[in-house]
C-alpha positions as a Python dict, from the first residue, in 0.01 Angstrom:
ca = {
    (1, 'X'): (0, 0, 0),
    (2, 'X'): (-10, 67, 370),
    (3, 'X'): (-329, 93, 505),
    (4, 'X'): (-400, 379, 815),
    (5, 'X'): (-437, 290, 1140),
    (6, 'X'): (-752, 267, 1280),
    (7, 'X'): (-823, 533, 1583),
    (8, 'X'): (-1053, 489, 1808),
    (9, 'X'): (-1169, 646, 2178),
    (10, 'X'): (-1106, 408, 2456),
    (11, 'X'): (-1457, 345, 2610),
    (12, 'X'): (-1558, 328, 2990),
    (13, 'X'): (-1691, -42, 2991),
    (14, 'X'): (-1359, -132, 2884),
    (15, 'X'): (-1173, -26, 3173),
    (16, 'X'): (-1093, -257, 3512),
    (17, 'X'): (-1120, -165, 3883),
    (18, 'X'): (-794, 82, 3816),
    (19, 'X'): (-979, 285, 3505),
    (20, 'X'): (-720, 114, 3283),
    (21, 'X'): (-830, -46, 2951),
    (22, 'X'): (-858, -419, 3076),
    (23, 'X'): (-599, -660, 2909),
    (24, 'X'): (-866, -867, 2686),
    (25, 'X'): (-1002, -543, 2504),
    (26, 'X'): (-642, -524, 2328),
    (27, 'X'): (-742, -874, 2154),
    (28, 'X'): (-1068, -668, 2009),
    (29, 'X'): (-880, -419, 1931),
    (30, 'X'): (-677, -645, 1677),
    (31, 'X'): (-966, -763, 1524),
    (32, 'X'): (-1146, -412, 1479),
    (33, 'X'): (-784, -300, 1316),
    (34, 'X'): (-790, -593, 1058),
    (35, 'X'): (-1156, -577, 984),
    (36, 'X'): (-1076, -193, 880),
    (37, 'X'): (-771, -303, 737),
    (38, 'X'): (-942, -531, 493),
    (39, 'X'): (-1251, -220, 447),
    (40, 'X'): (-941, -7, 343),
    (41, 'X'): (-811, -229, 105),
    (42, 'X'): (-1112, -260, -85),
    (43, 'X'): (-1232, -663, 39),
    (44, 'X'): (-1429, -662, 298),
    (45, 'X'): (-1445, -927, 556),
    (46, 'X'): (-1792, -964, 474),
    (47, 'X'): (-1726, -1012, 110),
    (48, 'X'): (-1459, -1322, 176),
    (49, 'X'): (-1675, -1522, 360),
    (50, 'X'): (-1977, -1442, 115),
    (51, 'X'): (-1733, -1567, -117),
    (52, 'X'): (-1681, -1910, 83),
    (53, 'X'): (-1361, -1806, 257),
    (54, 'X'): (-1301, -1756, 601),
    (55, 'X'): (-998, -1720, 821),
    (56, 'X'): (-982, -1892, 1177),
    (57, 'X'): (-795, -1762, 1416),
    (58, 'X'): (-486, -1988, 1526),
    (59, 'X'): (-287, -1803, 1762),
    (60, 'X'): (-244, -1449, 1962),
    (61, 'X'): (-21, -1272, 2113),
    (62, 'X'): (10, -908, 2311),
    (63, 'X'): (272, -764, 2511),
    (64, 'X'): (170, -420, 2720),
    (65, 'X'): (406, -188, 2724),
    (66, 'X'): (179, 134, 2876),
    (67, 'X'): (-138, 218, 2972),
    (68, 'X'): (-447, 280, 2810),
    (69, 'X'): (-742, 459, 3035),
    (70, 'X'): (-1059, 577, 2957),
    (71, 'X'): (-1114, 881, 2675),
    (72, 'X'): (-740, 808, 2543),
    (73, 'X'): (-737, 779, 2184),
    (74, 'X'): (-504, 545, 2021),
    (75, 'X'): (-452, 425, 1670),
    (76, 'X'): (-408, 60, 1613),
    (77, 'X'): (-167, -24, 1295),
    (78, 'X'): (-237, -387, 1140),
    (79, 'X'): (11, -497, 880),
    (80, 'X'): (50, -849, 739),
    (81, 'X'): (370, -998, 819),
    (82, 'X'): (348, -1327, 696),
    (83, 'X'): (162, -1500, 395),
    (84, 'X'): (119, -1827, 308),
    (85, 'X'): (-146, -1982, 33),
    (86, 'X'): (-342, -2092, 314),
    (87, 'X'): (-165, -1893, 625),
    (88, 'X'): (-124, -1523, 717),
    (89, 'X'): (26, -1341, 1019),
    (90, 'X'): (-112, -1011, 1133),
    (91, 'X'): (95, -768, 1330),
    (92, 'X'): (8, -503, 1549),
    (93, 'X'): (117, -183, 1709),
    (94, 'X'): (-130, 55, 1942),
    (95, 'X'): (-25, 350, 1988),
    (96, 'X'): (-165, 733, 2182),
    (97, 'X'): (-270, 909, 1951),
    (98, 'X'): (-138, 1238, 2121),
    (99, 'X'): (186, 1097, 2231),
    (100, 'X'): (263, 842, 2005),
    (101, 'X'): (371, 647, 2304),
    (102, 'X'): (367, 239, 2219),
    (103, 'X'): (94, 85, 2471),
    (104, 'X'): (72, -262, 2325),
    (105, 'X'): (235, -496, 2029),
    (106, 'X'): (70, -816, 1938),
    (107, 'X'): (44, -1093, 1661),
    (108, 'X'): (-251, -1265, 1557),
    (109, 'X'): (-194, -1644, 1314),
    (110, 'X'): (-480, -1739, 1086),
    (111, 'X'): (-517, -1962, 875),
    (112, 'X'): (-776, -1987, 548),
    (113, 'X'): (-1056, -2235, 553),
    (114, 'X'): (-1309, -2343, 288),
    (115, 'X'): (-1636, -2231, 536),
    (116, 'X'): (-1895, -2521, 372),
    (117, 'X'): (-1644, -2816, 408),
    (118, 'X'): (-1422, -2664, 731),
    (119, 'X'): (-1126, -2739, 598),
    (120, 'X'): (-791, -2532, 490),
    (121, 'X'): (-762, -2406, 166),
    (122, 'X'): (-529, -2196, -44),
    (123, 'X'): (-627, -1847, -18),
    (124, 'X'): (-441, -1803, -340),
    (125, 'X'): (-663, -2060, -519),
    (126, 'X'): (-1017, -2015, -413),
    (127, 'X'): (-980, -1616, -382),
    (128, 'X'): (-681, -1478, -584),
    (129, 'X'): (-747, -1122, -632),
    (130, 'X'): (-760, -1069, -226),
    (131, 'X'): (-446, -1254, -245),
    (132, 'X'): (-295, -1060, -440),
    (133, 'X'): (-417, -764, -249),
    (134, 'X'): (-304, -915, 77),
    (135, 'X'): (48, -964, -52),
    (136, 'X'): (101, -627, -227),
    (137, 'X'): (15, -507, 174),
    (138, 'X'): (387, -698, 242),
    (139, 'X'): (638, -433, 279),
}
């Protein structure tokens, strides 16, 4: 199961000087993607870290490859490309929605952690069935 990009409308207050969609909006952009992504698959973020789970952030990455401005709509695909018991690596594409021009790819590294004792855990352990859901994401 592939879950659908996320489209969204490029807002004002996220432009620069030029009108173009400033380069730190792309990093909210990933997150918004696999915050839906996790919605679509039925485990909400909210529900993980209810559960004692969360996942902190332990690298980025984006490279631009065309601009976004104001009013463009894009969609923003998130896949998992890597997953670990207590690592995963999230992949991204953004793309105009009218065009399907490629404005931006990026990467995001996380890694699981027990929220009470701030420490790594096994995703597979402590939280199986989103595991399990996470992994049958994999193409």
């Amino acid at each position: 199961m592939t879950p659908k990009p996320l489209v969204r409308k490029a807002n004002f207050y996220e432009t620069d000087q030029m009108g173009i969609i400033h380069h730190s909006n792309y990093i909210r952009w990933f997150e918004e993607a696999r915050v839906d992504f996790m919605e679509q698959i039925g485990y909400g973020f909210e529900k993980a870290v209810q559960m004692g789970i969360d996942n902190a952030l332990t690298g980025l990455s984006c490279e631009y490859k065309s601009m976004v401005r104001f009013g463009d709509v894009v969609e923003i695909q998130a896949v998992i490309t890597e997953l670990k018991n207590a690592r995963m690596s999230v992949s991204y594409e953004v793309r105009d929605l009218k065009t399907g021009v490629l404005c931006a790819t990026g990467k995001t590294s996380h890694c699981f952690i027990d929220s009470k004792k701030m420490r790594p855990v096994s995703l597979k352990k402590a939280i199986p069935e989103l595991y399990a859901l996470f992994e049958s994401t994999i193409l």
